[in-house]
Structures are given as C-alpha cells and as structure tokens.
RODO-2510 file (C-alpha; in nm, 4 decimals, decimal comma):
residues 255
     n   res          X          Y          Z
     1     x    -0,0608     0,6199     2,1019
     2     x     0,1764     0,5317     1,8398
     3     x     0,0055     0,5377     1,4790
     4     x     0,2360     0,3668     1,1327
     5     x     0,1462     0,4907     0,7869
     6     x     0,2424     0,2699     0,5122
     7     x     0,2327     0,4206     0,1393
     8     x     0,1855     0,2280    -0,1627
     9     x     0,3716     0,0887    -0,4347
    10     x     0,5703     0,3422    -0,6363
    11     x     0,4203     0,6415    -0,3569
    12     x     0,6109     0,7478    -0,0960
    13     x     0,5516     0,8272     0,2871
    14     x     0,3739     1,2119     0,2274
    15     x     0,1220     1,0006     0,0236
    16     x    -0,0177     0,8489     0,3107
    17     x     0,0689     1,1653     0,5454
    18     x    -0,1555     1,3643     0,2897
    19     x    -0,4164     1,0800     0,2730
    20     x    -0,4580     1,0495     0,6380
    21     x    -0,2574     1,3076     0,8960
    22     x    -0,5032     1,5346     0,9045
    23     x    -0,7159     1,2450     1,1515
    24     x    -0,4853     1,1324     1,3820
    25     x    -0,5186     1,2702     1,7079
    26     x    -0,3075     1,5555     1,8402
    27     x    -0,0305     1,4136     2,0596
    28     x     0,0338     1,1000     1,8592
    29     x     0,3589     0,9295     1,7680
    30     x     0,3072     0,9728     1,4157
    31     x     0,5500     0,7365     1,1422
    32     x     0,5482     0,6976     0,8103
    33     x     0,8683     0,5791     0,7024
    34     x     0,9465     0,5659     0,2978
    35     x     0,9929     0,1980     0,1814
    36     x     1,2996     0,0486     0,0173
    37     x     1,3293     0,2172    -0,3039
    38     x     1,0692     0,4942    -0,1971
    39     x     1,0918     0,8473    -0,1035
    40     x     1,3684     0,9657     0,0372
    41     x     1,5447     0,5876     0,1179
    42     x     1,8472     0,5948    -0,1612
    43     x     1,9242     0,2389    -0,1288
    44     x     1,7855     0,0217    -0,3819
    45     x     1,9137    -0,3353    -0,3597
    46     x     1,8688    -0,6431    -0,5260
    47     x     1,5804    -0,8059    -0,6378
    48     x     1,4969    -1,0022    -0,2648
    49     x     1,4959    -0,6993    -0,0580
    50     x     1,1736    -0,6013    -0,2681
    51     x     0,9943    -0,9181    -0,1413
    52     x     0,6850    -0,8228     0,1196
    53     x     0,8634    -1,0164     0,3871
    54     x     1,2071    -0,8263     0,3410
    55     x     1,0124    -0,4824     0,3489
    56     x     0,8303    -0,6293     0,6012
    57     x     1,1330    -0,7009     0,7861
    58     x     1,2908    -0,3800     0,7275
    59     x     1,0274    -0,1745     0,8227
    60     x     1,0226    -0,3320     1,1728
    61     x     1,3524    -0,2516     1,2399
    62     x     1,2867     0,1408     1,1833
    63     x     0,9950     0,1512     1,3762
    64     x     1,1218    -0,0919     1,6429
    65     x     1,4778     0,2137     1,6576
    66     x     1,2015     0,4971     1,6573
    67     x     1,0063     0,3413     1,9257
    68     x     1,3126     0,2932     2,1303
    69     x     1,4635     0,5715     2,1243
    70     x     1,1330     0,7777     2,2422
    71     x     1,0759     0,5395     2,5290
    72     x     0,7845     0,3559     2,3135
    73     x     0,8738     0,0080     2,2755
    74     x     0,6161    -0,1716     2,4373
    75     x     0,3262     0,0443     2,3390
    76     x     0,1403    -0,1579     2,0867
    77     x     0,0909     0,0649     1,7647
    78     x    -0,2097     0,1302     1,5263
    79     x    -0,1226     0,0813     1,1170
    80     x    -0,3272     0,2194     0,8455
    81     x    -0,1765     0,0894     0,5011
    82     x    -0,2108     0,1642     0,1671
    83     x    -0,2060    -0,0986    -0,1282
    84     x     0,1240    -0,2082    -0,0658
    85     x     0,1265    -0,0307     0,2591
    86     x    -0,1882    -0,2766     0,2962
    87     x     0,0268    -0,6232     0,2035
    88     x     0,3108    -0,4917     0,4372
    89     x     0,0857    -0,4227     0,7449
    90     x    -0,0750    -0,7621     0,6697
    91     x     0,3235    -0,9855     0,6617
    92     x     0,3758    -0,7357     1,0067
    93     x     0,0481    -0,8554     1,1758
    94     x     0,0641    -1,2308     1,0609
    95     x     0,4824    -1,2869     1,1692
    96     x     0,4016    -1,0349     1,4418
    97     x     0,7218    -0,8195     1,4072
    98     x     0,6106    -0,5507     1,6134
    99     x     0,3105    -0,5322     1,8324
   100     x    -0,0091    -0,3824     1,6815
   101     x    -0,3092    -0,3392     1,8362
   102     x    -0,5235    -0,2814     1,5431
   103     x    -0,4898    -0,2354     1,1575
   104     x    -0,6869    -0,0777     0,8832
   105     x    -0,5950    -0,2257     0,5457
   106     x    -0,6599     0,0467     0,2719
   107     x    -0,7675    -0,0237    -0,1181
   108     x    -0,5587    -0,4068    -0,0960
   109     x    -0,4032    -0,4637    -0,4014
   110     x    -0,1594    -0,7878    -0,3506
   111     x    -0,3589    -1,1196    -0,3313
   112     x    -0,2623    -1,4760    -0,2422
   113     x    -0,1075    -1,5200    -0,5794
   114     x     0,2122    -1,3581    -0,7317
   115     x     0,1293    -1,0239    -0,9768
   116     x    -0,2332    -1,0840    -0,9704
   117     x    -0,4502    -0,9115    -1,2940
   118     x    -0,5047    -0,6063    -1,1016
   119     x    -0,0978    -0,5803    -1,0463
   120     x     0,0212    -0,6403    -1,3637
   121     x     0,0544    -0,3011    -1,5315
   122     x     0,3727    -0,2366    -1,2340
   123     x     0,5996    -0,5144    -1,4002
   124     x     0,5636    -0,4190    -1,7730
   125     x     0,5967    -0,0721    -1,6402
   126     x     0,8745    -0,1212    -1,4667
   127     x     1,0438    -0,3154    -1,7984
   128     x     0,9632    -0,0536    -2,0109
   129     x     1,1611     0,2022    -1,7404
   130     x     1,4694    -0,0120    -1,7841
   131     x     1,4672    -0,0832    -2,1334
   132     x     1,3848     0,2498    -2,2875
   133     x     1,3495     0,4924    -2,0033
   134     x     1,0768     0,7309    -1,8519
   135     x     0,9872     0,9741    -2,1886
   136     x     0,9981     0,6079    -2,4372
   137     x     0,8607     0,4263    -2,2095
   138     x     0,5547     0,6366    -2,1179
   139     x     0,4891     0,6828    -2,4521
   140     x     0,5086     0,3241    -2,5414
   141     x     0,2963     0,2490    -2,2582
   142     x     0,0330     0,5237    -2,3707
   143     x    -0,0057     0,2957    -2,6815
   144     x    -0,0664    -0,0310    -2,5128
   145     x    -0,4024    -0,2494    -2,4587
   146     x    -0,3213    -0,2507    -2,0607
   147     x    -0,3222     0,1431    -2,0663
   148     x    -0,6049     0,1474    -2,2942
   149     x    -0,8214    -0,1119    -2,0706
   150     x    -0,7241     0,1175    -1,6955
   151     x    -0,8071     0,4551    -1,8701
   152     x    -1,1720     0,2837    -1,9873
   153     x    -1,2134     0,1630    -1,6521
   154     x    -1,0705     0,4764    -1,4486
   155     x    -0,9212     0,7862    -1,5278
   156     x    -0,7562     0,8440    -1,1937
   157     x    -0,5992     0,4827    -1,2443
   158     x    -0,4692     0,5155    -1,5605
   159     x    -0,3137     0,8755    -1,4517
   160     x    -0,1456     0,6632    -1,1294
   161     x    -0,0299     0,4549    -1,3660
   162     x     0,1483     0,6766    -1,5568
   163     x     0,3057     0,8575    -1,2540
   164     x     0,5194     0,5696    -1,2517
   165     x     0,6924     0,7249    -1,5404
   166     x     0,7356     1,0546    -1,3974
   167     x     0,8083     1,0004    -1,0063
   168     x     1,1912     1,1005    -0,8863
   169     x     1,4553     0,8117    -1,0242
   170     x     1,2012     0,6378    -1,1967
   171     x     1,4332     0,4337    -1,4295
   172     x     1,7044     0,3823    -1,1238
   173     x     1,4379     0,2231    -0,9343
   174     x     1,2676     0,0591    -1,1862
   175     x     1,3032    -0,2926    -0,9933
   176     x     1,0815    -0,2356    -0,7414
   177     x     0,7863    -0,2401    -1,0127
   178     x     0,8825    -0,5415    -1,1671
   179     x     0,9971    -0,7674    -0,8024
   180     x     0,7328    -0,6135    -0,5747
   181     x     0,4417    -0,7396    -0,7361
   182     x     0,5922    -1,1182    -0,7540
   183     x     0,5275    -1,1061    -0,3703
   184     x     0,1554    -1,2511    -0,2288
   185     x    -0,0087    -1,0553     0,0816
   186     x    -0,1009    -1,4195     0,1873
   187     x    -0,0360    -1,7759     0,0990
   188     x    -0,1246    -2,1560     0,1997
   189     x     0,0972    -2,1302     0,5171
   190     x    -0,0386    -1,8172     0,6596
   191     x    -0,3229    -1,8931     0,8874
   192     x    -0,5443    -1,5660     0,8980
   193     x    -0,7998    -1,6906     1,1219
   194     x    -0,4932    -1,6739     1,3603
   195     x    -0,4838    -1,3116     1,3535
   196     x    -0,6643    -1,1553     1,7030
   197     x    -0,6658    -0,7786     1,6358
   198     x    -0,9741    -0,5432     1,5318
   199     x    -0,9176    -0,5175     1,1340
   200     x    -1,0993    -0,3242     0,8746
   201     x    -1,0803    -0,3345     0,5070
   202     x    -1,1620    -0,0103     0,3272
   203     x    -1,2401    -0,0129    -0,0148
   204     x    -1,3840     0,1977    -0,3279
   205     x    -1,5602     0,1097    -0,6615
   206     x    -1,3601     0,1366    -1,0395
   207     x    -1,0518     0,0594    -0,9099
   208     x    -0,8778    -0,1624    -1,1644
   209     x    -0,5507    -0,1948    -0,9434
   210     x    -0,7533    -0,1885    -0,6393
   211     x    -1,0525    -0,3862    -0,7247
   212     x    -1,3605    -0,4951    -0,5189
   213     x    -1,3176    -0,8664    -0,5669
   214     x    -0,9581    -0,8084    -0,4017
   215     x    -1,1241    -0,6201    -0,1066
   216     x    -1,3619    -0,9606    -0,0713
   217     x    -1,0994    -1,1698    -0,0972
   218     x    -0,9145    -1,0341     0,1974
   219     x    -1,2813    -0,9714     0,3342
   220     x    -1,2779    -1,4013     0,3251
   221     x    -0,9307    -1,4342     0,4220
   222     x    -1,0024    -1,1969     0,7988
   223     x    -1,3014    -1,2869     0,8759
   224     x    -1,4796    -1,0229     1,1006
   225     x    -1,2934    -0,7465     0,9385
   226     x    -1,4998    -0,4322     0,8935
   227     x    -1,6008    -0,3130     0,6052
   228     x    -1,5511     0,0684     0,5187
   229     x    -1,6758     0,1574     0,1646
   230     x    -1,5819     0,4817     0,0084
   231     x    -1,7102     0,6253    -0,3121
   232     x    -1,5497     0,5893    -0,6725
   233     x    -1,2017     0,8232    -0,6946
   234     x    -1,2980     0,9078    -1,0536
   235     x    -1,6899     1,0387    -0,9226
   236     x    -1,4663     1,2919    -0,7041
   237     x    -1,1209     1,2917    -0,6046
   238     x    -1,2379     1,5639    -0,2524
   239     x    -1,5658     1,3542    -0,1823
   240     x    -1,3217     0,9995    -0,1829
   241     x    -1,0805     1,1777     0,0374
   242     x    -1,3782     1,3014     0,2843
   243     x    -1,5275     0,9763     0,3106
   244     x    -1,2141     0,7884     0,3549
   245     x    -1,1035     0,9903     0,6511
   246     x    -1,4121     1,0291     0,7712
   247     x    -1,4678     0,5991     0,7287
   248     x    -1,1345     0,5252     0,8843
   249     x    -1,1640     0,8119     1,1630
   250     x    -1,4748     0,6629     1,2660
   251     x    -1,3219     0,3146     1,3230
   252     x    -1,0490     0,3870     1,4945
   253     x    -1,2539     0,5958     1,7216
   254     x    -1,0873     0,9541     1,5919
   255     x    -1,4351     1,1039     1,4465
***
C-alpha cells in the first residue's frame, strides 16, 4: 500500500508526518513530499507555479519517479491532505494524475472561489513579508483588525497565523502566500459527481481558516463523502490530535 501526505499552506511535509505517521500501517510506502516553496524544496518560481494545478502537476511527477523507481507504479495510492494538502489531493483526484484509490480531505480551506474570507489573512501576510519583512511585518500584522478578529475566534489560529512570520525564508518565499490562495479547489468545469473513489471530509469547530461552512461546501460538492468530526483545536491541542487519528484511522480501516 502506497499512502501520500500532503501538508498545508505555509507547513511543510513533517507537518503532516507528525499529524498522521504514527497510523499508517507498518510496511507502507510512506510520501510526503514538501511543496513548491515548502520545506526543504529551494526552488521558488514565479507566480504560476503556485497555482493548485501547477502543484498539482508537480507533485505527480515526484510521486509518479518514487513509485517507479520502487516497482510501484500501478499500485493505486491512498492521500490524506491537509488544507492545501486538501485542494491539491482534490485537482489530483478530479484530472486523475496518478491513480488513487481513496482520499481523505483534512480541515479544506480553498473553496470554489479565489482567496475566499477564510484565506485571506495568507495574501496580506504574505505582502507585509515582502514589503517590510518578518520582525515589521509581524508586528504590523499584530495590530490589524484581521489578527484581532482570528485571535477572538481561535487562539491556535491566530498563533498559525503568525508562524507565517517566523517559518525558515519567510520573506524569500513570501509569494506563495499571496499566489496560492488566488487558486479555487473547484470551479464550474470540474464535475465532482464524476469523482468514483471512497472520500471523507474531516473537519473541526472554531476554525476561522478552516471553517465548517467550507467543510459543507465540499460536503455538497462530493456527495457521499464521509463525514469525520473532530473536536475544537483551541478546547485541546492532544484531544484534536487523538480524535483525528483515531477518525481518519478508522476510515481507512487502520484502527
């Protein structure tokens, strides 16, 4: 069995090792490659290669090379993604890029519209980064109504939010803040009633980038998706983590 993590937007690929390794089965073909502009990848590029379809695109081609060269390529592969992670497993599912057999889509974030509400701290963020760097720009952000608004809503949000600031070449890679969010998960031309896969949706309360009515939408969007709830981040960071692996796990059939 070949499992794909996908991080989210400004993470990188030991956020979603962290989030869910400890689950998968002993013996799997584990990946979780950084995105463009993530992690360890040093390339940055210009602003189209941050589009969902171009990440989309390039992560195909390093999992289609890993598969290959460990004698994998036809074995269909399982993807658990996170926020962004979620929007990229969606654009590899719907132009079917590699073959999955089944996807969990974790805390969505991206909608069927360009930087939604929920998304668009990541842009002024990411403006602030390239204007007047990590230290100004924090501080200026500390002092905005947006900030303000995610810290009354959730703690844990607002202190994601200001990782931004603070997360390795912040200010070199400030562009992936301000293009990635322009992207949609979905739009008029994508037929997700199309999609023939086992899909679940898991979700958690006081989430202001990660919000409930963006879990129903894509709830609408796939119909028959399961529905995994988890409880609030902010009521207790260990308890979220439990019941998310525990939710996902017992999905996928890993519990």
């Amino acid at each position: 069995m070949t499992v794909l993590l996908l991080h989210g937007l400004g993470g990188d690929r030991e956020q979603a090792l962290s989030l869910f390794a400890p689950i998968v089965p002993p013996g799997t073909h584990l990946l979780a490659p950084d995105t463009r502009g993530h992690g360890l990848r040093d390339e940055n590029g210009p602003p189209a290669s941050f589009a969902l379809d171009a990440l989309a695109d390039d992560i195909a081609a390093r999992v289609t090379a890993a598969r290959d060269a460990d004698g994998r390529s036809a074995e269909p592969v399982t993807v658990i993604g996170i926020s962004m992670g979620a929007a990229i497993a969606l654009r590899l599912t719907l132009r079917h890029l590699i073959p999955i057999d089944r996807v969990v889509f974790v805390r969505p974030s991206f909608t069927d519209q360009p930087i939604p509400h929920n998304l668009r701290a990541f842009p002024v963020i990411g403006e602030l980064l390239a204007d007047h760097g990590a230290v100004e720009g924090e501080k200026r952000f500390l002092q905005s109504a947006l900030y303000a608004d995610t810290h009354a809503e959730s703690r844990l949000g607002a202190a994601g939010l200001l990782q931004q600031f603070r997360s390795p070449r912040a200010v070199e890679r400030a562009t992936r803040l301000i293009e990635i969010p322009r992207s949609a998960a979905f739009g008029p031309h994508d037929d997700l009633s199309s999609i023939d896969l086992p899909l679940a949706i898991a979700w958690a309360p006081l989430d202001p980038v990660h919000p409930v009515s963006v879990a129903e939408l894509w709830m609408d969007e796939l119909s028959g998706a399961a529905s995994i709830p988890v409880p609030a981040r902010d009521d207790g960071y260990s308890e979220y983590v439990a019941a998310m692996r525990a939710g996902v796990a017992a999905w996928l059939g890993w519990a």
